[in-house]
PANU-988835 format. One record per residue (C-alpha): x, y, z. Coordinates in steps of 0.2 Angstrom, whole numbers, plus 5000, padded with zeros to 4 digits. Last residue first. Layout:
REM PANU-988835
XYZ;...
This chain:
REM PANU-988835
506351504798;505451664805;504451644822;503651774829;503251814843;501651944851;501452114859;499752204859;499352394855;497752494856;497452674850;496552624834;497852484830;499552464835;500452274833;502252264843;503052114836;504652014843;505651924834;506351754836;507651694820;507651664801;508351834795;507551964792;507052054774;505951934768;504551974783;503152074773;501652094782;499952064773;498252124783;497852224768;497952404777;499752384783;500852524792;502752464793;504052454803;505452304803;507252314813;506952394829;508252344840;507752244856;508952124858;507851984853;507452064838;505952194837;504652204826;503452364822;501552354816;500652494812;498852414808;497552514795;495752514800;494752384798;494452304816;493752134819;495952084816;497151994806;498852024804;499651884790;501351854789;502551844774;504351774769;503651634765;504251524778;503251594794;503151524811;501751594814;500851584797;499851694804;499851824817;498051844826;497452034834;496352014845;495552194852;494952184872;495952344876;497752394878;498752524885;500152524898;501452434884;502652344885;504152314872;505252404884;505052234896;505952234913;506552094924;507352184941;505752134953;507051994962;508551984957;509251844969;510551874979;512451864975;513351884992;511651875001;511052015014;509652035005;509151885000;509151825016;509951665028;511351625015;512351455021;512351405003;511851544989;513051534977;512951334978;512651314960;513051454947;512051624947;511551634932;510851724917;509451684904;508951724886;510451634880;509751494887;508351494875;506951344881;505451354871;503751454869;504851594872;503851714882;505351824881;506751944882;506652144886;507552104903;508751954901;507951814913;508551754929;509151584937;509551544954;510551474967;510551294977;510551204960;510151344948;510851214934;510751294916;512451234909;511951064912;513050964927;511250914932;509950984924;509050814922;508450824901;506950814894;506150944901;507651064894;507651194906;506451364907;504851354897;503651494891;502051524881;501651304885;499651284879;498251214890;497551404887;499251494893;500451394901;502151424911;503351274911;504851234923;506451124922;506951044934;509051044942;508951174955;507851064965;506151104961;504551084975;503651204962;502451094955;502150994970;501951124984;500951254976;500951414986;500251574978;500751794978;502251724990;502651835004;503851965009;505451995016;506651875002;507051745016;505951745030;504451755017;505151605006;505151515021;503551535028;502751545011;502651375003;503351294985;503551454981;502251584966;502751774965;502051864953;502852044949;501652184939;502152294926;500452254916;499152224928;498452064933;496552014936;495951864946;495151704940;496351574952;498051514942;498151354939;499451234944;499851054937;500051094919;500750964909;501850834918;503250884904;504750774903;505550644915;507350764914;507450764933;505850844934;504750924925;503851074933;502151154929;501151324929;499751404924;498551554916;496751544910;496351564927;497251764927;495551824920;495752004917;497552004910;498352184907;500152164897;501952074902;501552014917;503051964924;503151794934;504551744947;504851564953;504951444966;505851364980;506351444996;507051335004;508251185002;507251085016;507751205027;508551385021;510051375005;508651424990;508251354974;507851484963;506751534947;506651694938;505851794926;504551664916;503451784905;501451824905;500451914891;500951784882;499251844871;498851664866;497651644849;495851634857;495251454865;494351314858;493651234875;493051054879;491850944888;491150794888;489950684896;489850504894;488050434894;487450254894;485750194884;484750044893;485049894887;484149774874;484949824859;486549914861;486950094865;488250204871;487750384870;489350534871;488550684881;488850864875;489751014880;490851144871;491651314876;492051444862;493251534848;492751464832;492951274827;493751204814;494551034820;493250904832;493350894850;494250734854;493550554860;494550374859;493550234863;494450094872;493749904871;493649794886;493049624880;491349624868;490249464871;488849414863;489449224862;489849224843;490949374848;490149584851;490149704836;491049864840;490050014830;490950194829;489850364829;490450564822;492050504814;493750474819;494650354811;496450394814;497450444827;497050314842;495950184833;494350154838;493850324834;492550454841;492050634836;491450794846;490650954839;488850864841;488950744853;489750564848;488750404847;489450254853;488450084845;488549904854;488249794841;486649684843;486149514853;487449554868;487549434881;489149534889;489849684887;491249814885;491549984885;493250074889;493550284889;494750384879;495550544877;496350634863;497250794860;496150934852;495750924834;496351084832;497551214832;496651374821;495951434837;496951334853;496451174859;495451064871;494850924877;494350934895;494850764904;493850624903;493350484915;492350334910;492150154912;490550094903;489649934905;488649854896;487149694898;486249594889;485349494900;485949324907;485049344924;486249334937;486849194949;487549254966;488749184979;488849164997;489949025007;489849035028;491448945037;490448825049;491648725064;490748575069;491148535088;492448425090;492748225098;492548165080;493048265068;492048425057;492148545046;490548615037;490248725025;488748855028;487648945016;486949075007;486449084986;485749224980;484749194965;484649154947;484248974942;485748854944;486648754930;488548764936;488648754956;489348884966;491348854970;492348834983;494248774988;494948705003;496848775009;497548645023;498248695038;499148555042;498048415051;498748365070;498248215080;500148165081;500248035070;499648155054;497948195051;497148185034;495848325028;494548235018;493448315005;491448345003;490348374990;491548364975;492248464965;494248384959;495048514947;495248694944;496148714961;496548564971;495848504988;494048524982;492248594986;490848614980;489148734981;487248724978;486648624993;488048645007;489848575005;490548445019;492448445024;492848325035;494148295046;495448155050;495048065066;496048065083;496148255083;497348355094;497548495081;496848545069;496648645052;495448725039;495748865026;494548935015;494648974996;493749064981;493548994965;492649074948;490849014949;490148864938;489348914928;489049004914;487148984912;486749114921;487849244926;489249214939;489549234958;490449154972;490749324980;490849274997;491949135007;491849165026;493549175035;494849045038;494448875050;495248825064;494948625071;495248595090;495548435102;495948475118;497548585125;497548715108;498748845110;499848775095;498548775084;498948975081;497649125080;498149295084;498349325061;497349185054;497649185035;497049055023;495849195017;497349305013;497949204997;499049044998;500348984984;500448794983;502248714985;501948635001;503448615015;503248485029;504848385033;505948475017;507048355005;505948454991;505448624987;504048634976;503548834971;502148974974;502548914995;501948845009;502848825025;502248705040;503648755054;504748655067;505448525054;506648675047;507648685062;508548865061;509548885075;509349015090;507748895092;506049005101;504948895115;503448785114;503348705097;502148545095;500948655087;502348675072;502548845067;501848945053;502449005036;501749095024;501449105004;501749204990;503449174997;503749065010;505448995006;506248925022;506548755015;507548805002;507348854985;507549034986;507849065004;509349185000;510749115011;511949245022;510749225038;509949045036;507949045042;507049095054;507649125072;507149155090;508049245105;509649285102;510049395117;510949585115;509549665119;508149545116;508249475100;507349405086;507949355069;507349355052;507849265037;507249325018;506549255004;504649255009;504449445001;504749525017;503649645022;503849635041;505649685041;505049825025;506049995032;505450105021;503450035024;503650085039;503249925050;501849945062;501349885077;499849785086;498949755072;497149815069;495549705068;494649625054;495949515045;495649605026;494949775029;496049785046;497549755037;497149865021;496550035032;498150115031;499650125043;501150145025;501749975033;501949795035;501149735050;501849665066;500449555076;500749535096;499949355102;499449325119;499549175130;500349305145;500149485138;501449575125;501949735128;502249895117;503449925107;504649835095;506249885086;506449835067;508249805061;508549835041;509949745032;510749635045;512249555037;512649385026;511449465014;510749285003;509049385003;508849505015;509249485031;508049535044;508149595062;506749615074;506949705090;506849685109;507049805122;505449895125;504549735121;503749715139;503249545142;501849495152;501649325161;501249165162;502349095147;502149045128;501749225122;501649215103;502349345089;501449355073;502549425059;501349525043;500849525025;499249615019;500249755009;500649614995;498949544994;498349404984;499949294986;499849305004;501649345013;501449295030;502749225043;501949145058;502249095077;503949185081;504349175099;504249245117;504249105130;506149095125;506549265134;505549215150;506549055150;508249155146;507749265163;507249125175;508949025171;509849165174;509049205190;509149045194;510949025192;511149215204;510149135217;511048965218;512749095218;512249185231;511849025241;513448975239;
């Protein structure tokens, strides 16, 4: 008998310890989606480790555990253990001021649920505490806490395995009625008191949130915009009062109902409900900084002081410039470049705010049209001018060069603000670089990817050279990689992967470059090759996801025709594949079934010899059945063109820089221009 007393007690011991250990606040604030977080309390005398206990949570109406959270860690006697929602960044300790005790990945989400959701807490196999109705989306219901929280009762001692809504205070964006204590009114983080609950108060107690700051506005447009505190108790035998300092107000209700001090009801218990009070500066003050404490305060309880701050500033004209511009540039003969734009905007403004473009740069209003060397953007009968965007290019005509200037914002009264510019009008492309391969490879993480470059002709700054991907058919990201200023030879291979330690273990060698965005493809992204800012060569469509296309290289390769490209575009016919999956379960190229290719690309239409001559082909494409050759040199041009296969089908020598195409056919040709010893390959394009 004895052993049976002991073993009751046992039991009895065990589910005690296990209830001591419950759910204290659910928080989701309105203002700050990656602030929300579960509180945990300790109601017993002793430590619990968490080793074994998990958090489950059902989402929305899901009758079944959607994503499980196991906790770490211990939790001390009369202590509370504070779960945030993940990525583990500095935003939970920026808004509450300390870390939490654990984090929740932001993949698996249990502690950032969107106030819809029921949670559950177990140890081991032992229901342990509960909120909410598994299988019933809280929409509507009494559970519903989102842009909210919800916080349990201070009378609460111990966890329920069955939801009882009177046990928590919730507050929520929406009314939900036929609930105990449930507040439709949304709350933002500083109603927020994670490791703080009324329920461990013995004697009487009042918690406030944190300090109010930034009540600010400029004068004579008061009052300030609102912020908010929160004040509670518990154990009260009067209701509390909330008194404003000199210069600020408060109110129950938002946008309504200043006063200099409100009135906080308590219920029969003693207890007032976390209540959110709201603050403004006063309309009609001189500027200053303005500093001060509220008060809350009951009888039987020290005053509690939440600090208010807020600034008044001089009505002077005032703008403001947000700025960040790319490079804008463009090709000889291309131009205007492609647009950019920054945003202005004032306030107290007795004049048009006037932008000023630099010489070689203009300025527009209006994306596409209107652009002219200075705009003017006239404020509102109140001087004031909202956020307004200024498009900025680098004007059309320009010879080869770099350009750099400052745009000027100005308007009466304030001081000048700058933007600075810059741009480039490059030289006509020399495609002296051309696409040859790209694979997707079988080793981890799919392994090496990448892709193989020819240089077609001598390059001494390689930088003005670079790469891209688009993937999955979402179009071109432009160019993401650039080459560093190094020279290339004509004849030479260049290797760029997504890393090296793979790629070298399985081709033998190692990449020339890494770049582990742009080339992380997948066998179904298209890639672009740049010259300038300008796309010389593309593989896939990158509008279109290659999968099931007739140029996927999923888990195998692509590789190009010798004696074949830059394309500008994407020809398939000037490729070859491998198929998909050709290379799964393969550990080196070399001893693949059907390996890559690599260094097997070559290009006829090369040549060993060139020098610093620029030869420019135009119209390019041509419709008129002639082309222009244009070069600093005088002496006559022997051009040949090639077709895609490489047959010679045009040579002639020209001395008046006129070509005539009217013999061939609309297609891709190739040109081979000689001139005093020097030779350059170029494309043309007949339609």
């Amino acid at each position: 008998m004895k052993k049976i007393y002991f073993l009751l007690l046992t039991v009895m011991m065990t589910a005690t310890s296990f209830g001591q250990v419950f759910i204290t606040e659910l928080a989701d604030p309105n203002d700050n989606l990656d602030a929300r977080y579960i509180e945990l309390y300790n109601a017993g005398a002793t430590s619990v480790d968490l080793s074994t206990w998990r958090i489950d949570k059902y989402t929305n109406a899901s009758a079944t555990v959607s994503q499980t959270l196991a906790l770490t860690g211990t939790i001390p006697a009369g202590g509370f253990y504070i779960i945030a929602t993940g990525p583990e960044d500095s935003v939970f300790f920026d808004t509450y001021g300390f870390a939490p005790n654990q984090w929740d990945p932001a993949s698996n989400d249990v502690a950032g649920s969107n106030g819809d959701d029921n949670l559950e807490l177990y140890n081991g196999a032992t229901l342990v505490d509960q909120f909410g109705v598994p299988g019933e989306d809280g929409t509507g219901t009494c559970h519903e806490f989102e842009d909210g929280r919800a916080e349990r009762k201070a009378s609460v001692t111990m966890g329920a395995t069955t939801w009882d809504e009177a046990e928590w205070n919730v507050w929520a964006d929406s009314t939900v009625s036929g609930c105990t204590t449930h507040v439709g009114t949304a709350q933002d983080t500083p109603s927020f008191d994670p490791g703080s609950w009324i329920g461990t108060a013995t004697g009487p107690l009042i918690t406030v949130g944190a300090d109010v700051t930034g009540l600010d506005y400029f004068e004579g447009n008061g009052p300030s915009p609102e912020g908010s505190f929160s004040v509670g108790g518990v154990n009260l035998t009067t209701d509390i009062t909330v008194t404003a300092p000199t210069n600020f107000e408060v109110s129950l209700t938002s946008g309504s109902g200043f006063t200099s001090s409100v009135t906080i009801p308590i219920d029969g218990g003693g207890v007032a409900a976390s209540t959110s009070v709201y603050v403004r500066l006063n309309s009609g003050l001189t500027p200053a900084t303005y500093t001060a404490d509220a008060i809350a305060s009951a009888a039987g309880v020290s005053d509690v002081a939440v600090s208010l701050s807020g600034t008044v500033s001089a009505a002077d004209p005032l703008v403001t410039v947000t700025a960040f511009v790319d490079p804008l540039n463009y090709s000889l003969g291309a131009g205007p470049s492609n647009e950019d734009s920054f945003s202005v905007e004032g306030l107290f403004l007795t004049n048009d705010i006037v932008v000023t473009a630099p010489t070689s740069f203009e300025v527009s209003l209006t994306s596409g049209s209107g652009f002219a060397s200075s705009v003017s953007i006239t404020p509102d009968g109140t001087g004031a001018i909202a956020s307004t965007d200024v498009f900025v290019r680098l004007a059309a005509g320009l010879p080869v060069n770099s350009y750099a200037g400052d745009v000027t914002v100005a308007s009466t009264g304030t001081t000048d603000q700058t933007v600075a510019l810059s741009g480039n009008v490059f030289g006509a492309a020399t495609n002296s670089l051309v696409l040859t391969a790209v694979f997707d490879g079988p080793l981890g993480g799919g392994t090496p990817k990448g892709v193989e470059i020819y240089v077609i002709q001598d390059i001494a700054d390689l930088s003005l050279f670079g790469l891209g991907s688009a993937n999955n058919g979402g179009g071109t990201d432009g160019q993401e990689f650039t080459f560093p200023a190094v020279s290339a030879s004509a004849g030479d291979f260049i290797y760029v992967a997504s890393e090296a330690v793979e790629f070298a273990n399985f081709f033998g060698f190692a990449p020339d470059y890494t770049a582990s965005g742009p080339m992380g493809i997948n066998g179904d992204d298209a890639v672009e090759l740049f010259e300038n800012g300008v796309v010389i060569d593309t593989f896939g469509d990158i509008n279109v996801d290659g999968t099931g296309e007739a140029w996927e290289y999923t888990d195998g390769w692509a590789y190009r025709v010798s004696d074949t490209g830059p394309d500008g575009g994407f020809v398939i016919a000037n490729w070859t594949f491998s198929g998909i999956d050709v290379l799964d379960g393969e550990t080196t190229n070399a001893a693949a079934g059907t390996p890559v290719p690599v260094g097997s690309y070559s290009n006829t239409l090369s040549t060993d010899s060139f020098t610093s001559t620029t030869f420019n082909v135009y119209p390019n494409p041509s419709t008129n059945g002639f082309v222009n050759i244009s070069s600093p040199s005088a002496e006559a041009i022997s051009v040949n063109v090639y077709d895609v296969l490489g047959k010679n089908v045009l040579n002639h020598t020209i001395s008046n820089n006129s070509l005539n195409v009217s013999s061939l056919n609309s297609g891709l040709y190739i040109l081979r221009i000689t001139q005093n010893g020097s030779s350059v390959t170029k494309k043309l394009v007949i339609k």
